[in-house]
N, C-alpha and C positions, 0 to 999 in steps of 0.2 A: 598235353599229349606228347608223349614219346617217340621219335622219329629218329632215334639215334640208329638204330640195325638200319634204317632204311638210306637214312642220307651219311653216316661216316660208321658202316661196319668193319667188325675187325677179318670178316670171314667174308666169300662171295663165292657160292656154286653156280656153276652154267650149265644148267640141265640141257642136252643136247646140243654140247657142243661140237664140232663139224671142223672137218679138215678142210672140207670146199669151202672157199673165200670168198664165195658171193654167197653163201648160205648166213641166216640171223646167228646163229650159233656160233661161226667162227667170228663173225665181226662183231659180237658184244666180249668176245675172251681175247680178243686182237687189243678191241680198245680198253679196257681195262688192263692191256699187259702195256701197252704203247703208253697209255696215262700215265704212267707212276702209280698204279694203285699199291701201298706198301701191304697192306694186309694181305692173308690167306686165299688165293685164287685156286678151286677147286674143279676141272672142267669133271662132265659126267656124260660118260658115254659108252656102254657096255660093249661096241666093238674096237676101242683104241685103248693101248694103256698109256699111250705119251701123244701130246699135243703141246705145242710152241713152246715147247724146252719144260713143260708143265707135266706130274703125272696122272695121270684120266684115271675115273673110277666106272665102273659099270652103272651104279647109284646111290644114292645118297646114303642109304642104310651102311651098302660096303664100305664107303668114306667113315663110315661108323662115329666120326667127332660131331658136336653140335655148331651151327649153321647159324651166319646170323640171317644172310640175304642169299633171298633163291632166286635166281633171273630163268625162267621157265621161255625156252624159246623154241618148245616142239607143237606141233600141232595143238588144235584146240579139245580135240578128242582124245589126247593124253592129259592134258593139265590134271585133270580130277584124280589120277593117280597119282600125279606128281604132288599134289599139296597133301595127302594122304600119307605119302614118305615124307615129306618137311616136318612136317608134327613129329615123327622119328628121331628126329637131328634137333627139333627143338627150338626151328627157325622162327624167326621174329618177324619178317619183312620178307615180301616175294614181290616182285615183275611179272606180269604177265603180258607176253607180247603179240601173243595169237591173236586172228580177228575170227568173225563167225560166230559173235555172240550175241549180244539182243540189240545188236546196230541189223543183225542177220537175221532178224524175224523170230516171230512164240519159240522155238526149240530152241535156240542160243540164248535166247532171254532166262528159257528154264534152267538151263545146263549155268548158267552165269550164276544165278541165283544159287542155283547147291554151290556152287565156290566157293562161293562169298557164307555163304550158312558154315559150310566146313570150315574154312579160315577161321570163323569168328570162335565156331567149338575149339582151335586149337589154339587161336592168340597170335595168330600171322594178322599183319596189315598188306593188304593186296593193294597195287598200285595197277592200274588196267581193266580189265584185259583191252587189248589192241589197242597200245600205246606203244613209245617210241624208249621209253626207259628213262631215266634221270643221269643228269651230272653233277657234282660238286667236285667245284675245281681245288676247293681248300684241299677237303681229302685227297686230292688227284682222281677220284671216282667219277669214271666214265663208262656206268652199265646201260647202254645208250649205242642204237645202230646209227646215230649221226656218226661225222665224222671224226675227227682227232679234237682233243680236249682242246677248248678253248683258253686264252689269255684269263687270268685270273683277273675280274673285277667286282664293281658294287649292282651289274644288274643282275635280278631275276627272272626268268620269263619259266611261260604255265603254261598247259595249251592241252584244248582239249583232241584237236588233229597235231597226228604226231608228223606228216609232210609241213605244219607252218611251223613247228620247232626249227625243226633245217632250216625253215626258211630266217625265221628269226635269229638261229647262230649265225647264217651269213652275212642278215645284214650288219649283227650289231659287229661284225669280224671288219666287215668294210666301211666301218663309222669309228672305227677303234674302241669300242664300249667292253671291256672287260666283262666277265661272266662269273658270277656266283653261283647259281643252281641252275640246272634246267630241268622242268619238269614235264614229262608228257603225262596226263592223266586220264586219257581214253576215254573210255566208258563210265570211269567215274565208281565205280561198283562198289566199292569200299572207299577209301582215300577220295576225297573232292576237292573243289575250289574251296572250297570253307575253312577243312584241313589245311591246306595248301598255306592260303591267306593264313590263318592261325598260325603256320610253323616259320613263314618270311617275315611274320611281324615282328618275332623276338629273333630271327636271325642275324646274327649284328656283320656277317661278311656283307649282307642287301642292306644295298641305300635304297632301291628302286624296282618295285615289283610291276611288270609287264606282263602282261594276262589274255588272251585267248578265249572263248565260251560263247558255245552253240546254245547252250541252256542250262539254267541256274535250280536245282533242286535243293530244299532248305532255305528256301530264300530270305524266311525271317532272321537265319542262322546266319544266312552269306551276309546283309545288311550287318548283322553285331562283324562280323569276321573282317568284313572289310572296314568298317568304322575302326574299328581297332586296330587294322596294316596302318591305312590313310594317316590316322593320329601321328603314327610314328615315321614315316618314311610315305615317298609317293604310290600313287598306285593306278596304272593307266591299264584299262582294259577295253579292248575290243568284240562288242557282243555281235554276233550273227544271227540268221533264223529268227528273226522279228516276222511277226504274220497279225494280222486283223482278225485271225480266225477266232471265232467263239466271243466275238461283242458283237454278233450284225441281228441278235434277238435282242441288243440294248434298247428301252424304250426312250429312255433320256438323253439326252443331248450328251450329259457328262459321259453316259457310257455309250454312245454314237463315236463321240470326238476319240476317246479313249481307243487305245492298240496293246496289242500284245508290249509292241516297243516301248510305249508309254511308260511303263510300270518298273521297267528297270530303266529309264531314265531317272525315273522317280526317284527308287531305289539306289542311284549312282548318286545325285544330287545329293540326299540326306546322310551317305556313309563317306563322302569326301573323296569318292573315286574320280579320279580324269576321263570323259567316255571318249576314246576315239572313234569318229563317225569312218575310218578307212583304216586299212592295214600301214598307208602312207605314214596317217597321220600317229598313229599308233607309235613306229617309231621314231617320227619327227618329237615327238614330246618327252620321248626316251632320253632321246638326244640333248634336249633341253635341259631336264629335270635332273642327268646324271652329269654334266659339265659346268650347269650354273647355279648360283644362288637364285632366292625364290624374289621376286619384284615386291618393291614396299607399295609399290602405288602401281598407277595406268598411265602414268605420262612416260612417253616412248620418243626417243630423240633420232632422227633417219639421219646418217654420215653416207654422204654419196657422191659417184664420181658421173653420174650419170641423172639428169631432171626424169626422164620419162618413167623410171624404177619407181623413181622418189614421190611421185604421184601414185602411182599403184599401191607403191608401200602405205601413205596415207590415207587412203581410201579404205584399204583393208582390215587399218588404226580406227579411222571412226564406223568404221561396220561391227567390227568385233568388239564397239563399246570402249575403246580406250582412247587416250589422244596424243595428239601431236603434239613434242611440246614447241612452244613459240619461246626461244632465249632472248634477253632483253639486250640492248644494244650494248651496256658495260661488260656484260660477261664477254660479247663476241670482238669485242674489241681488244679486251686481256687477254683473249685467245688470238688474237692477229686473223679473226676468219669475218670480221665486221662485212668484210668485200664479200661473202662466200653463201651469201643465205638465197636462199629460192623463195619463192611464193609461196611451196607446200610448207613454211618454216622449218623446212631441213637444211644440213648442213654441205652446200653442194661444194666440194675440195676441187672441180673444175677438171678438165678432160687430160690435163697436164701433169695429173697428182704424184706426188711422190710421197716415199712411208712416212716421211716426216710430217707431211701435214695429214697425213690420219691419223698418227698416233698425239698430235698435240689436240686435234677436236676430241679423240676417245680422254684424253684426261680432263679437258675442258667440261668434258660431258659427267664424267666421273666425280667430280669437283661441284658441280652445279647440284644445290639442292632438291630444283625443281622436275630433274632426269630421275625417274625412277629404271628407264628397260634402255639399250643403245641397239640401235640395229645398224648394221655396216655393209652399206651393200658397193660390192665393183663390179663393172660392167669390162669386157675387154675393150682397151684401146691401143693405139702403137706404140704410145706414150710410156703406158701402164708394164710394171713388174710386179706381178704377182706373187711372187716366191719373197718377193723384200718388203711388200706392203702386209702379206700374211706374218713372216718374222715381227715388225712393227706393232703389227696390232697383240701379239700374244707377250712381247716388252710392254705395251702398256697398259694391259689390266690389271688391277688392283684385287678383283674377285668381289667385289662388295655389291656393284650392281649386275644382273645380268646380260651379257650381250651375245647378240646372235650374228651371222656372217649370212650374208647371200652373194656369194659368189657366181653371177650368170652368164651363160656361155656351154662352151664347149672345151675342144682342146688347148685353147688357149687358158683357159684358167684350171683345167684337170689337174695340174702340177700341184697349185697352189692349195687346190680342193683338198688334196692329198696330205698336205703339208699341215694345212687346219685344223686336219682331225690329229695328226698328230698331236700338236699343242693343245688340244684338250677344248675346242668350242665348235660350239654344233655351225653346219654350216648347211644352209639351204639351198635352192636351185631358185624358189621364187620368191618375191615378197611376201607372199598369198601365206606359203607355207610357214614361214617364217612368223608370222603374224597370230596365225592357229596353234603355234607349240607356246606362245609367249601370251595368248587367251587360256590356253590350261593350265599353265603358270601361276597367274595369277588368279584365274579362278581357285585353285586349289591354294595359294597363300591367303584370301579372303578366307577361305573354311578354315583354314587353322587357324586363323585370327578370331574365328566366331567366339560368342560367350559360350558358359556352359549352360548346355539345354536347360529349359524352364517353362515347364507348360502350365499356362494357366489353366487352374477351373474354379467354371462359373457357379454361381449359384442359380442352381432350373427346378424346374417340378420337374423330378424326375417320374415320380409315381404315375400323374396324369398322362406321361408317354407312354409308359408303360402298360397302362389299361387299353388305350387306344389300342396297340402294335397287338397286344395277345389278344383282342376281340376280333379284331382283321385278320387272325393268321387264324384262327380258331373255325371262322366263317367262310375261312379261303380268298377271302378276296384281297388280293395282294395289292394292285395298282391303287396306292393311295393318291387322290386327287387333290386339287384346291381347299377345299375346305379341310379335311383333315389333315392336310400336310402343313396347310399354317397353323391349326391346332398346336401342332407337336413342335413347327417352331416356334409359337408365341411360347410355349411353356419352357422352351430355352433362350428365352430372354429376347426373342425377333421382334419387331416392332409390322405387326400387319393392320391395316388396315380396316375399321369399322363395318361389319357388316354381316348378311343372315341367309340362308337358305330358301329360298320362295317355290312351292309348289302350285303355283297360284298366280296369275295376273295378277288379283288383289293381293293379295300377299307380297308380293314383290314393289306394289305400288306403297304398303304401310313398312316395308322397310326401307325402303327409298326417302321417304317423306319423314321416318325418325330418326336417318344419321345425316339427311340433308343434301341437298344436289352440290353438284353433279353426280351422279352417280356410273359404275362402273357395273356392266351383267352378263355372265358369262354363264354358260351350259356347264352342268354338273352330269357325267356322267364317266363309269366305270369302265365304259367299250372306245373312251373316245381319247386320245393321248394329248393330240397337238388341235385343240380347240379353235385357234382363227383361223387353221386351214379348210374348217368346214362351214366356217359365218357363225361360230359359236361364240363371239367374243362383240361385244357393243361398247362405245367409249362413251364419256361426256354426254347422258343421257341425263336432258335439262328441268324435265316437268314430269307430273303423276300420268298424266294423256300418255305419253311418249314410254312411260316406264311398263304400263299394263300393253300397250300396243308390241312393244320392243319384244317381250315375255312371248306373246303368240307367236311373232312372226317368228323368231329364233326357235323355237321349240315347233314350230311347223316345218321351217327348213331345215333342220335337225335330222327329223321322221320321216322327210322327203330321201335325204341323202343319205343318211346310215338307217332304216327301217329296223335294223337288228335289235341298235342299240339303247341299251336301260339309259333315261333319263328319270334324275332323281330330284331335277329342279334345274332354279337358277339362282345361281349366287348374286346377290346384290351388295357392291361394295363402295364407298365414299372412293370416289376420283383421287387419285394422288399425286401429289405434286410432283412437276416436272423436276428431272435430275440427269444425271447421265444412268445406263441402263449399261450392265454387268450382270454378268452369268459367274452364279458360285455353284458347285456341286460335289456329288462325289459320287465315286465310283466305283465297288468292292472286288480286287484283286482275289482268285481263289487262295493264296499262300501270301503276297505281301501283306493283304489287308486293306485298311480303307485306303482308296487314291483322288485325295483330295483335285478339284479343280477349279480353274480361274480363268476368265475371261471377259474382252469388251463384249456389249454384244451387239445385234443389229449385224452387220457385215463383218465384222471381223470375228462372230465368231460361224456363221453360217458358211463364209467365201472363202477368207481367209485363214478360219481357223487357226488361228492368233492366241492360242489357251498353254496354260503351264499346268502341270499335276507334281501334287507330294504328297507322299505316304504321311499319314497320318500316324501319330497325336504330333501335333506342332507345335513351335514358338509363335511367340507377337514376331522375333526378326525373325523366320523361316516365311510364316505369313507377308510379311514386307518383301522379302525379295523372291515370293512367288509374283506379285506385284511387278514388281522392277524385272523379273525376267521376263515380259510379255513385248511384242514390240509396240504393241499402242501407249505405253509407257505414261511417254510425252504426252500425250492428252489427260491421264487421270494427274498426272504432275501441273498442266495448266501452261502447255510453252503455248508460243508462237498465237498472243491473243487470248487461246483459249482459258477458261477459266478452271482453276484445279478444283478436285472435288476432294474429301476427308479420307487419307488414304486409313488410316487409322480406323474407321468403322466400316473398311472396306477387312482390315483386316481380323478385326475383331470378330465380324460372321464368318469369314474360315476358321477362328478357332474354336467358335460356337458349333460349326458344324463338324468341327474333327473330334470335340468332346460329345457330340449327341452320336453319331457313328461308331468311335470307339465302346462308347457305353452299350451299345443295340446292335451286335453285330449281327441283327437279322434285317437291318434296311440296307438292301443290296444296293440300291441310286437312290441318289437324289440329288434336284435341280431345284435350284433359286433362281427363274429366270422370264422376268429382268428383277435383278434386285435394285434398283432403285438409289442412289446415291446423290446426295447434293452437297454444297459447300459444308467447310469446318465447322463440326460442332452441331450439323442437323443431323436427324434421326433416319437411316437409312431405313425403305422400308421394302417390304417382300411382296411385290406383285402379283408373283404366282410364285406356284409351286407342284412339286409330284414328288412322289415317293413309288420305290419298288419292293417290298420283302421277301422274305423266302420263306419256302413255304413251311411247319410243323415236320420234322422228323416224323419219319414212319413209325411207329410202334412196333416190333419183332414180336 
């Protein structure tokens, strides 16, 4: 895609430009005349014939030349005349900066649409409407009501409110972070995040793309688009407007647990994007990603001149999953800081410090294999110069491993705060924050270190699902239950459990007695979702007496409490071995597709709600470290006593259920739960199960 008219034209008209200087129209021909912009500045406006030393045309047609970029900054009930003349001149790229469109309710929605329809009949790329306009510092183009063109650097920032661009040129103006492009893209109308991502990937001014977004349309598109930025350079976005709305008819757990949020987590995980959970941490990573090198590992070494930091900063270390590293006595003794260690294994330089002994721990640190990340934290003391320890520390980096600055305080250390961004490293206020840009860090160098994707597939009976789901959607009955949901997974290779359908005391007593006690007898029926909530579930039931008796009473209290509801039997199934109990699922996003899920279960997934989701189809390592990202972790691993279970055919049935989903994309949920897990090398099996479909396409 061609973005040249829009981000480095040789021509720029300002439709309605304006001699008032608080008007949009003087202050986008202000800052393109203040910018440097060398190419063609055209203002247009039928009552001036001169503006800022510039000659004014009444409109585009009188200009009579062809136009690469139109910045349209009159009402929103003129635009449609306005792109009508751009077609005239031949323009390639237009700004729209009006509001009042489908943020404004049906009639802007409609009026937005012919735009964009007429745009498209003449080969204009529209960036907006009600947006803030774009900068590119290379070109000097600043068609943009922010302020004066920023210092020319490696980040990018996108945004779909054009008041967080401001806010985003400021901060990164008061971090010292250079600026490549700024883009505000509104409404999104034409020109999107997708585009967006697509034009910073191969832009080689961006190291570092910063992103903004209320809401993601194309989302299978955004996923390739940003897979493709992340690859090549970072990509930190901050998403808003997360809402629960439209899962609260989910029948299943997976799609219970599941959110709006959910799903572009999901989708940020699998494309290698960094999510900031605040606009803080947004640009704390910016910070990071554009000053240092990426971390080879998680061992984080804390240089401090203060214990009580150096404990918070630890704490933060093994929360965020990384560690502290512990140096061995020969290296601290090479370093003359042998006297200098705390308990939290940091490096404490003692309340006395001067620049020399920071800057001999940051090469000590540097030097040491075992240090992957350095954090440097000073606290004020009366002792302490800040301006000569900051100097110091930027004499001794090498650039090889990453380190970050927490300078905490107030005016006392303001100078030095100052001083650090100069030198080119990010510098934080708390451990805490510190800690969270140097987790995105290296979560995002783990992703570029991944292999290249490689989904397995299994061999299934595909056909016998297949006859199943089109007898169920044909019949309408959508809520697949126990018995047929392990149907559909035995035929994708699940290992369920021996057992038959009984409509009958006696029947249930001669399937009991031929797959052998104890047996397992649950209520079979279409109106009932969560079974042991209504007594519809019997364990370790030991004899034929107990099996025919069990059958009445459960189908009596059944008929007692839900009277409505079809009972079609009772399932009778061989008891199964104890194991640990995990919940696998998924759960069908309208646009990302399937969203795989994982979790303990029992409490951590009812209370704590302890589960991870990924867009499907998946790897065995995607599968793994859905795994690894849960925080029950340590239990399926086997610490502290407990004993490990096979994480391996924990993972194996996520990819059995990402390839049976992918294949069927009419089983809207489904839940494995409890799937059943026990040590290495046993056969995990499926205790329960349900299914949800959708229903047959209308016929026209």
């Amino acid at each position: 895609m061609n973005f040249d008219a829009l981000f480095s034209p040789e021509s720029v008209a300002v439709v309605g430009a304006s001699r008032t200087e608080k008007k949009f129209g003087h202050t986008v021909l202000n800052n393109l005349i203040q910018g440097g912009f060398k190419g063609r500045i055209i203002p247009i406006n039928p009552a001036i014939d001169e503006l800022l030393g510039l000659p004014c045309y009444p409109s585009l047609t009188e200009y009579g030349n062809e136009v690469d970029l139109v910045v349209v900054t009159l009402p929103q009930s003129q635009v449609k005349a306005v792109v009508a003349e751009s077609g005239k001149v031949k323009a390639k790229a237009m700004i729209v900066a009006a509001s009042g469109f489908r943020e404004a309710g049906p009639e802007g929605a409609a009026l937005e649409q012919e735009i964009v329809e007429l745009c498209q009949r003449k080969n204009i790329r529209l960036l907006g409407p009600n947006c803030l306009g774009l900068i590119n510092t290379e070109h000097r183009l600043n068609c943009s009501f922010a302020g004066e063109i920023p210092e020319s650097g490696g980040l990018s920032i996108f945004s779909q409110s054009g008041a967080l661009c401001s806010v985003m040129l400021d901060h990164a103006a008061d971090r010292n972070l250079g600026i490549a492009k700024m883009i505000s893209i509104g409404n999104k109308a034409d020109i999107s995040a997708v585009d967006v991502l697509s034009y910073l990937a191969k832009d080689e001014q961006t190291k570092v793309i910063v992103g903004y977004l209320e809401d993601i349309a194309r989302r299978k598109n955004f996923v390739k688009a940003a897979e493709d930025a992340a690859s090549q350079k970072p990509v930190i976005i901050l998403k808003s407007g997360t809402t629960k709305a439209g899962v609260k008819a989910a029948a299943s757990h997976t799609g219970i647990l599941a959110s709006g949020d959910s799903a572009y987590g999901a989708a940020f995980k699998r494309s290698g994007v960094i999510r900031a959970d605040s606009f803080e941490a947004l640009f704390d990573s910016a910070l990071a990603l554009s000053m240092q090198p990426l971390p080879k590992g998680k061992n984080v070494l804390v240089i401090t001149n203060s214990g009580g930091p150096a404990i918070l900063a630890a704490d933060a270390i093994e929360l965020a999953g990384m560690n502290v590293v512990e140096l061995d006595k020969e290296t601290l003794q090479e370093g003359q800081l042998l006297d200098h260690v705390s308990e939290t294994s940091s490096i404490e330089v003692l309340g006395d410090v001067d620049s020399d002994r920071y800057a001999g721990a940051i090469k000590m640190a540097q030097a040491d294999p075992k240090v992957d990340a350095i954090m440097v934290i000073l606290t004020p003391k009366i002792m302490s110069r800040p301006e000569e320890i900051v100097r110091a520390i930027a004499a001794s980096i090498d650039g090889i491993k990453p380190l970050v600055a927490i300078f905490m305080g107030g005016s006392d250390v303001l100078p030095a705060r100052k001083d650090i961004a100069a030198a080119g490293l990010p510098d934080y206020e708390t451990p805490e924050r510190a800690v969270s840009a140097l987790k995105g860090m290296l979560e995002y160098a783990t992703w570029k270190q991944r292999p290249p994707r490689s989904v397995t597939r299994f061999r299934v009976n595909r056909r016998r699902v297949e006859r199943i789901l089109t007898r169920r959607q044909r019949t309408g009955r959508l809520q697949l239950g126990e018995v047929k949901g392990k149907a559909i997974l035995g035929a994708y290779g699940f290992h369920t459990p021996e057992g038959g359908l009984a409509s009958s005391a006696e029947e249930a007593q001669e399937i009991a007695e031929r797959i052998g006690f104890p047996v397992a007898m649950k209520i079979v029926s279409p109106d009932i979702v969560h079974k042991s909530d209504l007594g519809g579930v019997f364990l370790n039931v030991t004899n034929s007496e107990t099996t025919e008796d069990t059958y009445d009473l459960m189908t009596l209290k059944i008929r007692k409490k839900v009277p409505q509801a079809r009972i079609e039997g009772v399932y009778v199934e061989k008891m199964v071995s104890k194991g640990l109990e995990v919940i696998i699922g998924m759960t069908r996003d309208p646009q990302f597709g399937p969203m795989l899920m994982f979790g303990l279960g029992g409490i951590f997934v009812e209370v704590m709600k302890d589960v991870t989701f990924y867009l499907a189809p998946i790897t065995e390592q995607e599968a793994i470290q859905m795994l690894k990202s849960t925080k029950s972790y340590a239990m399926l691993e086997g610490r502290r006593g407990n004993d490990g279970v096979d994480l391996s055919a924990i993972a194996s049935g996520l990819q059995r259920i990402s390839q049976l989903t992918t294949d069927f994309p009419q089983i809207l949920e489904l839940d494995i739960n409890p799937f059943i897990v026990g040590d290495f090398g046993s056969e995990p099996v499926v205790a329960d199960a349900r299914m949800t479909l959708a229903p047959l396409p209308k016929e026209e």
